[in-house]
C-alpha positions as CSV (number, residue, x, y, z in Angstrom):
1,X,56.8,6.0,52.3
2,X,53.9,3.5,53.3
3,X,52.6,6.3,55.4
4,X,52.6,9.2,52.5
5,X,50.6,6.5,50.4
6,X,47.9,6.3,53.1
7,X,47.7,9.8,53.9
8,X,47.3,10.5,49.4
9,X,44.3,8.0,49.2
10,X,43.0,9.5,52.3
11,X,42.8,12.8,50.7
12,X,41.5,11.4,47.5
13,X,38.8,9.6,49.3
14,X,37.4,13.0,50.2
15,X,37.4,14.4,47.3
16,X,33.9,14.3,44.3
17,X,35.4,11.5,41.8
18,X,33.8,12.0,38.3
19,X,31.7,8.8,38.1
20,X,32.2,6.6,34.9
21,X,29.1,6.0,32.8
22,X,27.3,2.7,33.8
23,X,28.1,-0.3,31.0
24,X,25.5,-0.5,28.4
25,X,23.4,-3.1,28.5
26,X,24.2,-6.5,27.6
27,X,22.2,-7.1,23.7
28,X,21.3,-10.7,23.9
29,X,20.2,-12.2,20.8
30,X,16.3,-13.0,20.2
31,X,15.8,-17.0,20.1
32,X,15.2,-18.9,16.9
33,X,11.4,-18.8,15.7
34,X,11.6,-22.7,16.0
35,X,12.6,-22.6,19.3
36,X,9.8,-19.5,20.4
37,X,7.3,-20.1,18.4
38,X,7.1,-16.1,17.4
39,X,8.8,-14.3,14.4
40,X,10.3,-10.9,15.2
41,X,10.1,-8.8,11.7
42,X,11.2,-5.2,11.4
43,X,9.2,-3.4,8.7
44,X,8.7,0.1,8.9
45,X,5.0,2.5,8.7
46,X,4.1,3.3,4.9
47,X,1.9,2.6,1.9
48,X,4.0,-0.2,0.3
49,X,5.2,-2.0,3.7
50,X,3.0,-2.0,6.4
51,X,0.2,0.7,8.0
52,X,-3.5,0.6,9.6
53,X,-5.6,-0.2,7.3
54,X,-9.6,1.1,7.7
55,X,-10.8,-1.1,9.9
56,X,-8.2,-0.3,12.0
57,X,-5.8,-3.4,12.0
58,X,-2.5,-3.5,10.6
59,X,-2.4,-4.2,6.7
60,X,0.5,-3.3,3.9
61,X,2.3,-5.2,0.8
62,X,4.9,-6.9,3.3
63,X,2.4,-7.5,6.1
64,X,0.7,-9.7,3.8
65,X,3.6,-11.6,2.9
66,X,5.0,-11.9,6.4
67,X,1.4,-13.2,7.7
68,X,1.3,-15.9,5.3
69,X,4.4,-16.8,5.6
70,X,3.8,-17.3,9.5
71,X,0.5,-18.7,9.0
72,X,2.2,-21.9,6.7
73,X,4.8,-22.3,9.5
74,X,2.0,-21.2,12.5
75,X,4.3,-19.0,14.0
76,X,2.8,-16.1,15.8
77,X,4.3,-12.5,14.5
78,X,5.9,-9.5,16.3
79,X,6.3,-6.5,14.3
80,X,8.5,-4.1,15.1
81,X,8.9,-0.6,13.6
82,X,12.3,0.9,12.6
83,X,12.5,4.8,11.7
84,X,15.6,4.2,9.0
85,X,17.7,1.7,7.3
86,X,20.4,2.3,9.5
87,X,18.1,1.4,12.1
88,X,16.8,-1.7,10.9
89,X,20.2,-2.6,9.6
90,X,21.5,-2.3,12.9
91,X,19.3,-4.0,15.2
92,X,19.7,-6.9,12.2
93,X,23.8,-7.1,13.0
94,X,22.4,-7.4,16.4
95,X,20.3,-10.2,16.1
96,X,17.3,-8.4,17.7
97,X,14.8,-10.0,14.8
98,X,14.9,-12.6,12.5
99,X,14.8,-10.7,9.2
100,X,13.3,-7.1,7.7
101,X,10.3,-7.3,5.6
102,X,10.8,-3.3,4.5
103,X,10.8,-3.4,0.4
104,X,15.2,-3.6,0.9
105,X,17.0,-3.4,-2.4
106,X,19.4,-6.4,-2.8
107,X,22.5,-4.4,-3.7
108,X,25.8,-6.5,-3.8
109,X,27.4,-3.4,-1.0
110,X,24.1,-5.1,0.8
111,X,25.5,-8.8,0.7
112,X,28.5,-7.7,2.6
113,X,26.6,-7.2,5.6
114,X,23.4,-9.0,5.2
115,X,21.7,-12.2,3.9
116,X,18.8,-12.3,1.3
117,X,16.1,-14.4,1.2
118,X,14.3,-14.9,-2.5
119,X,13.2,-11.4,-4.6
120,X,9.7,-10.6,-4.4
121,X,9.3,-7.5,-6.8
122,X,11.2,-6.0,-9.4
123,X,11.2,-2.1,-9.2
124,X,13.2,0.3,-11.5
125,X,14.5,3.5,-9.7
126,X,13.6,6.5,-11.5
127,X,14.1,10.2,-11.5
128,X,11.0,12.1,-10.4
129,X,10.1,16.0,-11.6
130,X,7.7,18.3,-10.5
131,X,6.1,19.1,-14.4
132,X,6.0,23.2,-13.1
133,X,9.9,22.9,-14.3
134,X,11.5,21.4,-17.4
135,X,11.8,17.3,-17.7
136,X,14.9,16.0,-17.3
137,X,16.0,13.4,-19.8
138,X,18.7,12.2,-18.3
139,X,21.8,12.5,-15.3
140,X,23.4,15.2,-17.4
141,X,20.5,17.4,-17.2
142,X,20.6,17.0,-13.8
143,X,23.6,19.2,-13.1
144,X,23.0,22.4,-11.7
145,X,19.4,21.1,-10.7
146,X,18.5,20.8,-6.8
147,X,18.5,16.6,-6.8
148,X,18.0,15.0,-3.2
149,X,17.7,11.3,-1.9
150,X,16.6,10.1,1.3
151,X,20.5,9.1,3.3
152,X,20.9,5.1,3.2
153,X,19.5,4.1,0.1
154,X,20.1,2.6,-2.9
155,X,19.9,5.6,-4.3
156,X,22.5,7.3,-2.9
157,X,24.9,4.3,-4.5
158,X,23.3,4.8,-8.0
159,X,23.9,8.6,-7.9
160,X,27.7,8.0,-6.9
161,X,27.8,5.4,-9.7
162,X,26.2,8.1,-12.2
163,X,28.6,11.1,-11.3
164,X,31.8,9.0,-12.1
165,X,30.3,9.7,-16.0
166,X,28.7,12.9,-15.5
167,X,31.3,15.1,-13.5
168,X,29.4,18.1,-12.2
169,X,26.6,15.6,-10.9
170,X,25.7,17.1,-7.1
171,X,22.9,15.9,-5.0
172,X,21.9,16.5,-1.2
173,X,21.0,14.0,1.2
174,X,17.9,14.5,3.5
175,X,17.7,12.4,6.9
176,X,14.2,11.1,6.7
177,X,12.8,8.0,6.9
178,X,11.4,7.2,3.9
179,X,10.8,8.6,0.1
180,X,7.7,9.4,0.4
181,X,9.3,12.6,2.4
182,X,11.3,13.5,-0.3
183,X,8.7,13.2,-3.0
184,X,6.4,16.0,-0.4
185,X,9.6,18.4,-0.8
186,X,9.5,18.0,-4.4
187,X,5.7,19.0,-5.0
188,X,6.2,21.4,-2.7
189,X,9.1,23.4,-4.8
190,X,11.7,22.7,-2.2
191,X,13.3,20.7,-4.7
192,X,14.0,20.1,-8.5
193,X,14.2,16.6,-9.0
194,X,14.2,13.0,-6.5
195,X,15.2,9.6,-7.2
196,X,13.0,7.1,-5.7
197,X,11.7,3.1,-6.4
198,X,9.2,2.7,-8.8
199,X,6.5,1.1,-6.6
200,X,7.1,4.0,-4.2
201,X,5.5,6.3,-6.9
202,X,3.1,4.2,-7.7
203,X,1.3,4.2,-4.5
204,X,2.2,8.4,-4.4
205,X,1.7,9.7,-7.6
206,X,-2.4,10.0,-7.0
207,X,-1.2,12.2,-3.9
208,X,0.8,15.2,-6.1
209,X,-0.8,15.5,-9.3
210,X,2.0,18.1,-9.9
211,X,5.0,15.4,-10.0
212,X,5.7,12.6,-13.2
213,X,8.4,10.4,-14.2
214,X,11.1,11.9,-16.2
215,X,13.2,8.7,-16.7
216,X,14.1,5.3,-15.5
217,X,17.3,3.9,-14.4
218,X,18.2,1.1,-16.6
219,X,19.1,-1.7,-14.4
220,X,15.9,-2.8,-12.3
221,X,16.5,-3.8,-8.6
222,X,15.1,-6.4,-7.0
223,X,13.6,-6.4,-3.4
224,X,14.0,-9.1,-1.0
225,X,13.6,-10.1,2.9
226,X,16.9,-9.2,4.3
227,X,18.7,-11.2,7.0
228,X,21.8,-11.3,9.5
229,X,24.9,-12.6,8.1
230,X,24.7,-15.1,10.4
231,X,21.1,-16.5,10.0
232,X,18.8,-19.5,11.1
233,X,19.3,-22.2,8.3
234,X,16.4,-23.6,9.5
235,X,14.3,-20.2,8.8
236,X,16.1,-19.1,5.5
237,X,15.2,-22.8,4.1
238,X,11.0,-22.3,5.2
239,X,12.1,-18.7,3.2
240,X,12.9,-19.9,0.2
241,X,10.7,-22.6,0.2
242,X,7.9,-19.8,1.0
243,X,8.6,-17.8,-2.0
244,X,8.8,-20.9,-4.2
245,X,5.0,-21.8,-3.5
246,X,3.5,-18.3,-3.5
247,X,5.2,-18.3,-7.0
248,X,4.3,-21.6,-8.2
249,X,0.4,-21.0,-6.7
250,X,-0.1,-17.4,-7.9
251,X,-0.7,-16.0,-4.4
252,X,2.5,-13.6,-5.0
253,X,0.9,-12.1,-7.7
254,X,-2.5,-11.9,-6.5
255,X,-0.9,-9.7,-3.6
256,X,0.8,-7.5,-6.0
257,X,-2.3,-6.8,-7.9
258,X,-3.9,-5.7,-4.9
259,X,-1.7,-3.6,-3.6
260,X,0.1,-1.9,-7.3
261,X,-2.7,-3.4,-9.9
262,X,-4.8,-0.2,-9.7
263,X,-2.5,2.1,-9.3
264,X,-2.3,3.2,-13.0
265,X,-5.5,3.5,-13.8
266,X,-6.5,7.4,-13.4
267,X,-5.1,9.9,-15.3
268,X,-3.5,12.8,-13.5
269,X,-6.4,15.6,-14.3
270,X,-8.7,12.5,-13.2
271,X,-7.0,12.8,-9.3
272,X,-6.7,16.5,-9.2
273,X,-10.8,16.8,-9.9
274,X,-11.0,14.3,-7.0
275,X,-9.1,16.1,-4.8
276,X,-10.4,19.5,-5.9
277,X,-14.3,18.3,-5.1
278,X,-12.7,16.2,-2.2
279,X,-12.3,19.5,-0.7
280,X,-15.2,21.4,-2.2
281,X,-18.1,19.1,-2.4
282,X,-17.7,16.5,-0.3
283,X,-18.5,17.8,3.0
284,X,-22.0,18.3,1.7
285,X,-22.6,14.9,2.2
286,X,-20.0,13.5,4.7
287,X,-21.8,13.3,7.4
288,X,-24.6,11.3,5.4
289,X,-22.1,8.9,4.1
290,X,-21.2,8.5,7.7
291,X,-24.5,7.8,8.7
292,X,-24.6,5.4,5.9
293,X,-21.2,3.5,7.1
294,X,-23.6,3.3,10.7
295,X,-26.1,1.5,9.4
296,X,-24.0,-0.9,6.8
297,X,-20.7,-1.5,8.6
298,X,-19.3,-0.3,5.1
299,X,-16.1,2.2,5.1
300,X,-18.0,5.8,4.4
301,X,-14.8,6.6,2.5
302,X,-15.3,3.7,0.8
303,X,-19.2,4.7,-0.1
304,X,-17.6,8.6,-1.0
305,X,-15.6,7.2,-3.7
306,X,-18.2,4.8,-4.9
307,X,-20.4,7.8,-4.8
308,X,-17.7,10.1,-6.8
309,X,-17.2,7.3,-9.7
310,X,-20.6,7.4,-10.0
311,X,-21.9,10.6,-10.2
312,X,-18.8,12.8,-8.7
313,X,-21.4,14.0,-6.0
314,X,-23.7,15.3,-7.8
315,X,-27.4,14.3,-6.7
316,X,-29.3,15.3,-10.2
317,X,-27.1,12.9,-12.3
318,X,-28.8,11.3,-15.3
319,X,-27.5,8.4,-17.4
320,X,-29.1,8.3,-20.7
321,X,-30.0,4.9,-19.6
322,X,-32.3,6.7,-17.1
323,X,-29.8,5.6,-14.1
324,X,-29.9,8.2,-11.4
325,X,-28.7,10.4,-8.9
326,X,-25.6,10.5,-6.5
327,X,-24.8,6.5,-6.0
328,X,-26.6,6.2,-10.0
329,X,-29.0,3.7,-9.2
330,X,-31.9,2.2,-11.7
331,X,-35.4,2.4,-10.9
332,X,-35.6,-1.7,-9.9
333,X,-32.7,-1.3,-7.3
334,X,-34.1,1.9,-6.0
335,X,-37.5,0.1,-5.3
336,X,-35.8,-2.7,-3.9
337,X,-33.8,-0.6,-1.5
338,X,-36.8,1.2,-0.5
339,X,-35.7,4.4,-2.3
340,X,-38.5,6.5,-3.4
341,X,-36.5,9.6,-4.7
342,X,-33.3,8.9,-6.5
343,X,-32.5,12.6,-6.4
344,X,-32.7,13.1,-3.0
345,X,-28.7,12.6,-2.1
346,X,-29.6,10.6,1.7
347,X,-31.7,8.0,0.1
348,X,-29.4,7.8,-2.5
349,X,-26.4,7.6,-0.3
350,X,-28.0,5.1,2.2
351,X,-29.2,2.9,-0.6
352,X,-26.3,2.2,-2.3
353,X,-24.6,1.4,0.5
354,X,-27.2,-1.1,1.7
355,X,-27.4,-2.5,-1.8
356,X,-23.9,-3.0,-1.6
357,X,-23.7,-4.5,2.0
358,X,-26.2,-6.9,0.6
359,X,-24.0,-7.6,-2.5
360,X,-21.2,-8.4,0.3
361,X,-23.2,-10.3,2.1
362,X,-24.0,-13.3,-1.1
363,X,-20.5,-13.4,-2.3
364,X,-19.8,-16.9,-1.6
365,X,-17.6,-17.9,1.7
366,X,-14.4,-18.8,-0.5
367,X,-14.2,-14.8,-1.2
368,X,-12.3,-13.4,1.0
369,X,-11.8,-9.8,1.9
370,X,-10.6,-7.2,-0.1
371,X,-11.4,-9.8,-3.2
372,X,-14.9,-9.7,-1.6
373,X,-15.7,-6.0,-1.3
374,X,-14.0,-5.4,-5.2
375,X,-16.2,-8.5,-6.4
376,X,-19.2,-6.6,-5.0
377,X,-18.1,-3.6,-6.5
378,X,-18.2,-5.4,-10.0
379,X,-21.6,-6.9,-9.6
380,X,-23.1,-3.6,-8.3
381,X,-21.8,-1.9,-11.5
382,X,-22.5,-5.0,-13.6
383,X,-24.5,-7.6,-12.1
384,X,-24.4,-10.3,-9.7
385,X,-25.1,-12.9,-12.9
386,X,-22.3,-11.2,-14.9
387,X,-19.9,-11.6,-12.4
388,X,-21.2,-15.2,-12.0
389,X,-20.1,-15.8,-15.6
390,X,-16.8,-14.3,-15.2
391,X,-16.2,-16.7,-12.5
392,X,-16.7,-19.9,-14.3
393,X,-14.7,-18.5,-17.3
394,X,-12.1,-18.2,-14.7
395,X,-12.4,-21.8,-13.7
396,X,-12.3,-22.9,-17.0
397,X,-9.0,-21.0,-17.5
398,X,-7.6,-22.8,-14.6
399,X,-7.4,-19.4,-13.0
400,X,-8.9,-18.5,-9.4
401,X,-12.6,-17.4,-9.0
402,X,-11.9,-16.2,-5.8
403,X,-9.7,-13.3,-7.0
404,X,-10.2,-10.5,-8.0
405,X,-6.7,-10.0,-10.2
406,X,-8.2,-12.9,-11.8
407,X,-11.7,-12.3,-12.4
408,X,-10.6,-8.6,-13.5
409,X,-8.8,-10.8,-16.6
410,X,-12.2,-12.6,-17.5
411,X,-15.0,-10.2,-16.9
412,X,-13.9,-8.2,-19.9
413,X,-14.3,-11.5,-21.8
414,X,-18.1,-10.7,-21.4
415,X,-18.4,-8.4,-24.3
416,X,-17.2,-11.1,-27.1
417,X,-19.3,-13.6,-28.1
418,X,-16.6,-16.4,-28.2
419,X,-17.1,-16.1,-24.3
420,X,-20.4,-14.4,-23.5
421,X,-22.3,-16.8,-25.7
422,X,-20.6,-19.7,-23.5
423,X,-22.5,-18.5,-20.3
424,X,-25.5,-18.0,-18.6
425,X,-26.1,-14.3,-18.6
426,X,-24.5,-13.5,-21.8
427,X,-23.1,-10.1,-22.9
428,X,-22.5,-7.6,-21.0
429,X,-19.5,-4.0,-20.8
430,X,-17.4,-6.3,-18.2
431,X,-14.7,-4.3,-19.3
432,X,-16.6,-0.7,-17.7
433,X,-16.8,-3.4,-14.2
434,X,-13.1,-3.2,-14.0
435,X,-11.8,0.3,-14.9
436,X,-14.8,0.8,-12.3
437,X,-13.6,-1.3,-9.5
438,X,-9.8,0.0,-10.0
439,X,-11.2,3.7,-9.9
440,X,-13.1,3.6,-7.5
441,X,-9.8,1.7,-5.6
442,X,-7.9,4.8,-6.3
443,X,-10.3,6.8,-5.3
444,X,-10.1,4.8,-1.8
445,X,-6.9,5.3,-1.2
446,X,-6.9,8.9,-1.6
447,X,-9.3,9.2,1.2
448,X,-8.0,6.7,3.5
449,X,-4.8,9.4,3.5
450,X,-7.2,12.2,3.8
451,X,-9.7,11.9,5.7
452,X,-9.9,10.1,9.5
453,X,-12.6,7.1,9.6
454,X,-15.9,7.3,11.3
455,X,-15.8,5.7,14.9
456,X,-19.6,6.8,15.8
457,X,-20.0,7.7,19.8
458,X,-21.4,4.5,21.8
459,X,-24.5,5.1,22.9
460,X,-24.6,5.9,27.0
461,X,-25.6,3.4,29.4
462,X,-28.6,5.7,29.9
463,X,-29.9,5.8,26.2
């Protein structure tokens, strides 16, 4: 018998084995942020989380928040990018970063599985149309209409609450990574109707003219920092204690306004003339703004659509106030900036944008960017001693004159002579500064999505 054994494993030994897969990898957890000095944050790429901004460094709503938040603790930051929910609920179970700063909905199905830190934003989900059909008013109109969601979200859970009441109720899941996807199927036709967060469409709606809100959801959600189940105490305590100073200070707010307080400023037939000329008229003058953004450091997308507010491109503009040409500049600041023909669309283009750089340039050091740039923006429409004044009436509001989302509450002020005859410079249409500024910021955006920035060749080592 002890023979027969032998001669079987013998004859097995000659013989092709299937090999078992190799183990996976053991996942070990990341260390605490108190014990490594660095913060490992999952986010993912968009325009209400985190993306490159125009200088070329990363920027975004939750970028922002993480950075300070890092900077009051001095931990150094590692981002990492997730392509779903799933994703970056996943590699949270697994303890492979310390929380997700990705605009999450705290749902109580959420809570099961997941820590919150303290909400940040209040958002209302809501049903989005393209206005070439008819406007739903509600879930039951919804039946029989092509409705999709992106898989994993919140809304996917609302749309399962809604068809217990509206039997009939069908929907389609599509396996992207974000709304923003589903709200490109929509203006395209593919689609009849999405539900997405409100701040989503915020930042999108000036990209698909075509598309409006037909109607909210009632209960608002609120968005939060999400965390393991099993978290740092030590980290969700500096969380919490965060939020509670960027609340008390104002700082949350101030980031909101610059990332959502512009957002609603333009009327749809306002966007689709910018993009229609975008396409049109602007590369008449491109590569002059470019050449401008050379000599001035400035953004040339960020001269176009200082350039469009003003004129919308068109070199022979005249104000009835005798300002003129493509960047609408008076006869003083033309002399000053070495312009000698307002109509001519280079000198024009170049300088505006040197006056502006120079407007940049005296903002005083507590200004920091974007507030800088958009305070610029205000004084080049309205006067360096108007904005002046709108800063001390911030002051004495107890209110911050380094910020724009406050200054854009004061400079209006100017026109009523309960304020302006308080200041310096007196009255002036500080009202016209800010729809200005916020225009010209939505104008911005729209380009920074369009079109690619200017990196002008270095000059050879020969040249």
């Amino acid at each position: 018998m002890r023979i027969l054994l032998m001669l079987v494993i013998l004859s097995l030994a000659g013989c092709d084995l299937p090999k078992l897969p190799p183990a996976p990898p053991q996942i070990l957890p990341i260390p605490s942020p108190a014990k490594s000095g660095e913060l490992v944050v999952l986010t993912h790429n968009g325009p209400t989380t985190y993306f490159e901004g125009a200088d070329g460094n990363p920027t975004g709503f939750e970028y922002d928040l993480v950075m300070l938040f890092a900077q009051q603790y001095n931990y150094k930051v590692r981002f990492v990018e997730a392509n779903s929910l799933k994703e970056i609920f996943t590699k949270l179970s697994q303890h492979q970063a310390h929380f997700a700063a990705a605009g999450i909905s705290v749902l109580d199905s959420r809570k099961k599985i997941l820590r919150f830190g303290p909400p940040y934003l209040k958002v209302r989900q809501q049903i989005i149309y393209n206005t070439a059909g008819n406007k739903p008013k509600n879930f039951n109109d919804l039946k029989g209409l092509r409705v999709q969601v992106v898989e994993g979200t919140s809304h996917v859970e609302t749309l399962r609450i809604a068809s217990a009441k509206v039997p009939g109720l069908r929907w389609s899941e599509m396996k992207a990574k974000w709304d923003e996807e589903s709200l490109e199927q929509l203006s395209n036709g593919m689609v009849d109707a999405v539900l997405v967060d409100s701040n989503e469409f915020d930042i999108a709606r000036k990209f698909y003219t075509n598309l409006d809100v037909a109607f909210d959801v009632p209960k608002p959600d609120e968005l939060a920092w999400a965390f393991p189940k099993i978290s740092d105490p030590v980290l969700l305590e500096q969380t919490k204690k965060f939020f509670q100073k960027i609340n008390a200070n104002g700082m949350l707010r101030r980031i909101i306004d610059r990332y959502y307080g512009h957002s609603d400023r333009l009327e749809d037939a306002d966007v689709a003339g910018f993009l229609s000329k975008m396409r049109l008229v602007l590369p008449k003058f491109r590569a002059t703004f470019q050449e401008a953004q050379a000599i001035t450091g400035i953004d040339w997308r960020l001269l176009a659509a200082i350039g469009y507010q003003e004129s919308h491109w068109d070199p022979f503009a005249t104000s009835r106030t005798g300002v003129r040409g493509l960047m609408m500049m008076t006869g003083d600041t033309a002399d000053r900036m070495g312009v000698k023909d307002r109509l001519d669309p280079r000198q024009s283009i170049l300088g505006g944008a040197r006056y502006l750089a120079l407007l940049v340039d005296s903002m005083p050091m507590k200004i920091v960017e974007p507030d800088r740039t958009w305070m610029a923006l205000a004084a080049y429409n309205q006067g360096q001693g108007h904005l002046e004044d709108a800063r001390i009436l911030a002051q004495r509001q107890s209110l911050d004159p380094s910020s724009w989302s406050d200054i854009k509450k004061t400079m209006p002020l100017l026109s009523s002579s309960d304020h302006h005859s308080t200041v310096k410079h007196g009255f002036c249409r500080g009202g016209e500064a800010v729809i200005f500024v916020e225009n010209i910021r939505t104008y911005y955006d729209i380009l920074l999505k369009y079109d690619k920035p200017y990196k002008p060749l270095l000059m050879s080592k020969n040249g």
